[in-house]
C-alpha positions in Angstrom: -118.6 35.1 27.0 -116.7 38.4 27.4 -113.5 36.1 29.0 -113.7 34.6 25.9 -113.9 37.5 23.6 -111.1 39.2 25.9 -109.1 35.7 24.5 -110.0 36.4 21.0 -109.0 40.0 20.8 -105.7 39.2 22.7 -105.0 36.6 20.3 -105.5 38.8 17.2 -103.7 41.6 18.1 -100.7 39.1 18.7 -101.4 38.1 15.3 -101.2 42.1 14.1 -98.2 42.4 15.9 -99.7 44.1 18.6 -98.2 44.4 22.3 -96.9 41.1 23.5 -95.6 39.7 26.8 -92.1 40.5 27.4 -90.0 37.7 29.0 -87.9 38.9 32.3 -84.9 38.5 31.6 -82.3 37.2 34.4 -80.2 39.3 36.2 -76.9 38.4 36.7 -75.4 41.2 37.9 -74.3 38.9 41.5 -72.8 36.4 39.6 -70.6 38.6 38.1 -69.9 40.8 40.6 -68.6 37.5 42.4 -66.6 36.5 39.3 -64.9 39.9 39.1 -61.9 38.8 41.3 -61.6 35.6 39.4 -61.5 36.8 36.5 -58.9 39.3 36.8 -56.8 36.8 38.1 -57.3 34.9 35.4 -56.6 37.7 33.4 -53.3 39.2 35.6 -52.2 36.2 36.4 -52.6 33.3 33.5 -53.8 35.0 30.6 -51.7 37.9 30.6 -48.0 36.2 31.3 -48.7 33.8 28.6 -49.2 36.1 25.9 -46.0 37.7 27.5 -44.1 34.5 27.2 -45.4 34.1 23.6 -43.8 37.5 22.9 -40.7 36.9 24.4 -40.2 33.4 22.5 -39.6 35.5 19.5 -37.1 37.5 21.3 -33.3 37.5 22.5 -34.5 38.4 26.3 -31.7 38.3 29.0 -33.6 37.8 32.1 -31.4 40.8 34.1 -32.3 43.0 31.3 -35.0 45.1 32.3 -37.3 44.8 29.4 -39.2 48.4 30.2 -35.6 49.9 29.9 -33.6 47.6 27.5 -36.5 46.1 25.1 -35.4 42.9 23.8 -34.6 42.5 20.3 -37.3 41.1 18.0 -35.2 37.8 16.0 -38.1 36.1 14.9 -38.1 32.1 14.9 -34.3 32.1 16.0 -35.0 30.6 19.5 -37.4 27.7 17.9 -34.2 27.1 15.4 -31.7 27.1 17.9 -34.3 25.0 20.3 -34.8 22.4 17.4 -30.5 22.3 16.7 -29.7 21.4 19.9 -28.6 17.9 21.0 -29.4 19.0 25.2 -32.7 20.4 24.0 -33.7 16.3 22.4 -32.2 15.0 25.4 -34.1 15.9 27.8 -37.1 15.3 25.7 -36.0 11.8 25.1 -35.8 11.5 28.6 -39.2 13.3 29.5 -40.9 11.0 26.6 -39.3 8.2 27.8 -40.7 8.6 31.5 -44.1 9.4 30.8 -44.7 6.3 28.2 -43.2 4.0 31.0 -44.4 5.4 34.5 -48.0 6.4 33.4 -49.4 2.8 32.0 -46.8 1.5 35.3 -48.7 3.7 37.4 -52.2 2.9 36.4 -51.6 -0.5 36.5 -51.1 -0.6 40.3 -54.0 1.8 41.2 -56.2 -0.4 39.3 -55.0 -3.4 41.1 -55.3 -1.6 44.4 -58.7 -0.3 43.8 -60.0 -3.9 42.5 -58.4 -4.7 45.9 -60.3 -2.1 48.0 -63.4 -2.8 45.9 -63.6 -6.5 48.1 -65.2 -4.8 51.2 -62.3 -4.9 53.4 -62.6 -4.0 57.0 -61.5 -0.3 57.8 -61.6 0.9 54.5 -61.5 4.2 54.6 -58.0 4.0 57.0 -56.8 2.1 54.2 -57.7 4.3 51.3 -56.3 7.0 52.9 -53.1 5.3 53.5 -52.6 4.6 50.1 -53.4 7.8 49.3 -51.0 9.7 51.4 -48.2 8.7 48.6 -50.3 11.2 46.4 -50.2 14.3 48.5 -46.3 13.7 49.6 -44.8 12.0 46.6 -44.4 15.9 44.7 -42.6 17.0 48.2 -38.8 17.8 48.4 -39.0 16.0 51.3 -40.0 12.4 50.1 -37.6 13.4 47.0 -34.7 14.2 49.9 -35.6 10.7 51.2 -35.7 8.7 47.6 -32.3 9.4 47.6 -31.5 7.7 51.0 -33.0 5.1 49.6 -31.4 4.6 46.5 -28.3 5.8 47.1 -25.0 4.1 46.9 -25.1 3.0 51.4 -29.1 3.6 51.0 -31.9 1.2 51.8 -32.6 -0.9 48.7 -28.5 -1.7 48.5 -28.7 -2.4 52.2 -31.3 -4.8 51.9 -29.3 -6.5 49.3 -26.2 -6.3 50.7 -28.0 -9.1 53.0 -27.9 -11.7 50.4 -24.4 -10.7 49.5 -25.7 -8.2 46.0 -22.7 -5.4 45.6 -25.1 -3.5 43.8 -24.6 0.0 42.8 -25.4 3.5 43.5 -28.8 3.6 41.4 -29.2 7.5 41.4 -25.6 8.2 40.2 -25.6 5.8 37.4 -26.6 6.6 34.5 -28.5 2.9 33.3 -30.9 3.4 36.6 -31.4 6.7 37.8 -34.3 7.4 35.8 -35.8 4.3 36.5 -35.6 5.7 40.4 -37.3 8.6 39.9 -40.3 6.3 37.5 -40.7 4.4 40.8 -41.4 7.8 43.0 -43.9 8.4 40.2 -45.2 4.9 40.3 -45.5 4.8 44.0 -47.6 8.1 43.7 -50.9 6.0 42.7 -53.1 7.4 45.0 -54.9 9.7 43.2 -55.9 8.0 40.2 -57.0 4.6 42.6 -60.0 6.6 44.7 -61.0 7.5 40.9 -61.1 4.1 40.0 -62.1 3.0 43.4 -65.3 5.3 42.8 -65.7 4.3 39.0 -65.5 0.8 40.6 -68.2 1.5 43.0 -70.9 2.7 40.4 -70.8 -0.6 38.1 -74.5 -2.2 39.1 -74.0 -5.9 40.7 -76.9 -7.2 38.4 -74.0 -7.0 35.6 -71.4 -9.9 37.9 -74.4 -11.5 39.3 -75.8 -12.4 35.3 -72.1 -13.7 34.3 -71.9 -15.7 37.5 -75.2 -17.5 36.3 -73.5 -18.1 33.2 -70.5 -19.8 34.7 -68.4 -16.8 34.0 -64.9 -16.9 35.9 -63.1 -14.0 37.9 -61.0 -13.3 34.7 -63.8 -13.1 32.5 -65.9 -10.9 34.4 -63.2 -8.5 34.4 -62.0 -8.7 31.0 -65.8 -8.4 29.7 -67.6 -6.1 32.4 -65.0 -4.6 34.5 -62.8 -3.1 32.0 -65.5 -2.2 28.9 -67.4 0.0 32.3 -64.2 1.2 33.1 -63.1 2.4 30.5 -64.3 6.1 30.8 -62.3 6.4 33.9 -59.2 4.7 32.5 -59.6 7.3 29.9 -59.9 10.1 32.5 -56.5 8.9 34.4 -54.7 8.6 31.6 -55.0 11.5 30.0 -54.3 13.9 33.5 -51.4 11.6 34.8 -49.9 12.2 30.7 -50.0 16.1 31.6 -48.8 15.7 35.1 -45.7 13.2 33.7 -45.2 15.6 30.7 -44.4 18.5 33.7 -42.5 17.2 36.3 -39.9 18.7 37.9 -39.6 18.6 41.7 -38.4 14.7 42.0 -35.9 15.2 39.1 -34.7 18.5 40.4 -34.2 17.4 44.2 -33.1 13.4 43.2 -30.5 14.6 40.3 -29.4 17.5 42.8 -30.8 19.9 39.8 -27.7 18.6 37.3 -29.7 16.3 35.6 -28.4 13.5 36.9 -25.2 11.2 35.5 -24.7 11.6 32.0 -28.1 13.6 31.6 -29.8 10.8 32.3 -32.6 12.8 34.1 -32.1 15.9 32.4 -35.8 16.1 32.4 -37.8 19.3 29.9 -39.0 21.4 32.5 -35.6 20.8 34.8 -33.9 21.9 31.1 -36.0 24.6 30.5 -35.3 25.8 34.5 -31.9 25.8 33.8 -31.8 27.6 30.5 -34.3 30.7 32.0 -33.1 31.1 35.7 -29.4 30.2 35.6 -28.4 31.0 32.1 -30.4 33.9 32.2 -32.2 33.0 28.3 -35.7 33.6 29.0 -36.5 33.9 25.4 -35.4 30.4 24.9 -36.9 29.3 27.8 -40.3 30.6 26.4 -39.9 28.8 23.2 -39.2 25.6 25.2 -42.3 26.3 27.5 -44.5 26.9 24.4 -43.5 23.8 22.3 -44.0 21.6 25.9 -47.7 23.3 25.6 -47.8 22.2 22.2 -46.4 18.8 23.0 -48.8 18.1 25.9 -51.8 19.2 23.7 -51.0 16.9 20.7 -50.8 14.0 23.2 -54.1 15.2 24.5 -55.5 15.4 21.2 -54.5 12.0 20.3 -55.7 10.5 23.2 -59.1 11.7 22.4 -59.1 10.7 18.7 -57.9 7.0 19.5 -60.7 7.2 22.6 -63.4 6.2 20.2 -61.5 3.0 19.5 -61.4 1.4 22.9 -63.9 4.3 25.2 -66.8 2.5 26.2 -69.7 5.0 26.9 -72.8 3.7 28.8 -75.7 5.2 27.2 
């Protein structure tokens, strides 16, 4: 009985607003005592340099002017006008625009093939998964960019190989109708990445799925057109909107391939090689910036729009 009035008078006073039970709250303290040298990175090192860059967009900065000493001149949205004015400046967007729509779907097209390939239970999968992915980790290298112009070169290997069934064919990096086709095939040839993310979306469709269709006298084209590709989608989402960003930003295969002139007739004047050009060798970093912020804007609007039209054809698992 006393437990019970010791219940009842607990439960009043609760009611009168008397003393309650505090909850403990966590201490995280640890965690960011951890964090602390990430985040001034983050800060130092991201945050801080873009908001610098965003200043200097609206400026007439000379990179060997010494901003501490010589502050650059505030001119407003003169570097954006200029930037928009200039036939070099829609070039090499044209050109950048004009890879990514081409090499991405190319690109995605073979992983997926690889990794329905791979999905079969071949023998010694792992050696070959990692073989195709070595293409990932070596296609961004000066190295293999050195080498794609062996290849493609006027006395390279693909005009060698021709040259066997008598083909006079030309030097594909120094003229101006192929050489950016060249450089979409080094990006093409870079499917690794995005095939192990298949391979693994692959991997976590349930058999029961194939194994129903096959009852129903469902083909290997129908299977994949109805199960495959509505479970897949999610993934094919996921590739396509990190190999749009990576395509958007390339520079290393056109800087090395073109020999950093932007090839023949600027036919791979890519945006970032452009906006190199403009900040280190010309010296405009306040153009530069302005180019570098509109490429951010760019690559966001893209993302954006990929997300919008996701609802149309992403298939979500609930």
């Amino acid at each position: 009985m006393s437990s019970l009035g010791e219940l009842r008078s607990l439960a009043l006073s609760a009611r009168r607003g008397g003393p309650r039970i505090k909850e403990r709250k966590p201490d995280n303290k640890a965690a960011y005592l951890f964090l602390t040298p990430w985040i001034i990175g983050v800060v130092v090192f991201v945050v801080g340099p873009m908001l610098a860059s965003l200043y200097l967009s609206f400026t007439d900065y000379n990179l060997l002017r010494s901003p501490l000493k010589d502050p650059p001149p505030f001119i407003g949205f003169q570097n954006y006008i200029d930037m928009f004015n200039s036939g070099a400046f829609w070039n090499s967007f044209r050109v950048t625009v004009q890879y990514t729509l081409i090499s991405v779907p190319l690109q995605l097209a073979v992983a997926l093939g690889l990794a329905l390939l791979l999905d079969r239970g071949l023998r010694g999968l792992s050696f070959y998964r990692s073989i195709f992915y070595l293409p990932s980790l070596l296609g961004g290298s000066v190295a293999v960019a050195i080498l794609w112009r062996q290849v493609f070169g006027k006395d390279g290997l693909v005009n060698g190989f021709l040259g066997w069934f008598g083909i006079d064919a030309p030097g594909w990096i120094g003229h101006p109708d192929y050489s950016l086709w060249t450089i979409i095939i080094l990006h093409v040839w870079t499917f690794g990445s995005p095939m192990v993310i298949f391979l693994a979306g692959l991997r976590q469709i349930p058999d029961m799925f194939y194994e129903a269709a096959s009852v129903d006298g469902a083909g290997r084209v129908r299977r994949f057109v109805s199960i495959t590709l509505p479970l897949l989608t999610p993934i094919i989402f996921f590739n396509l909107v990190l190999q749009l960003i990576f395509a958007f930003q390339t520079f290393t295969q056109a800087y090395v391939v073109s020999g950093g002139t932007g090839g023949p007739a600027d036919s791979t004047m890519f945006y970032t090689l452009f906006l190199y050009r403009t900040g280190f060798l010309q010296y405009d970093m306040g153009y530069a910036s302005a180019m570098a912020w509109f490429l951010l804007i760019v690559i966001a609007a893209f993302t954006a729009l990929n997300f919008w039209l996701s609802k149309f054809w992403v298939f979500y698992d609930d």
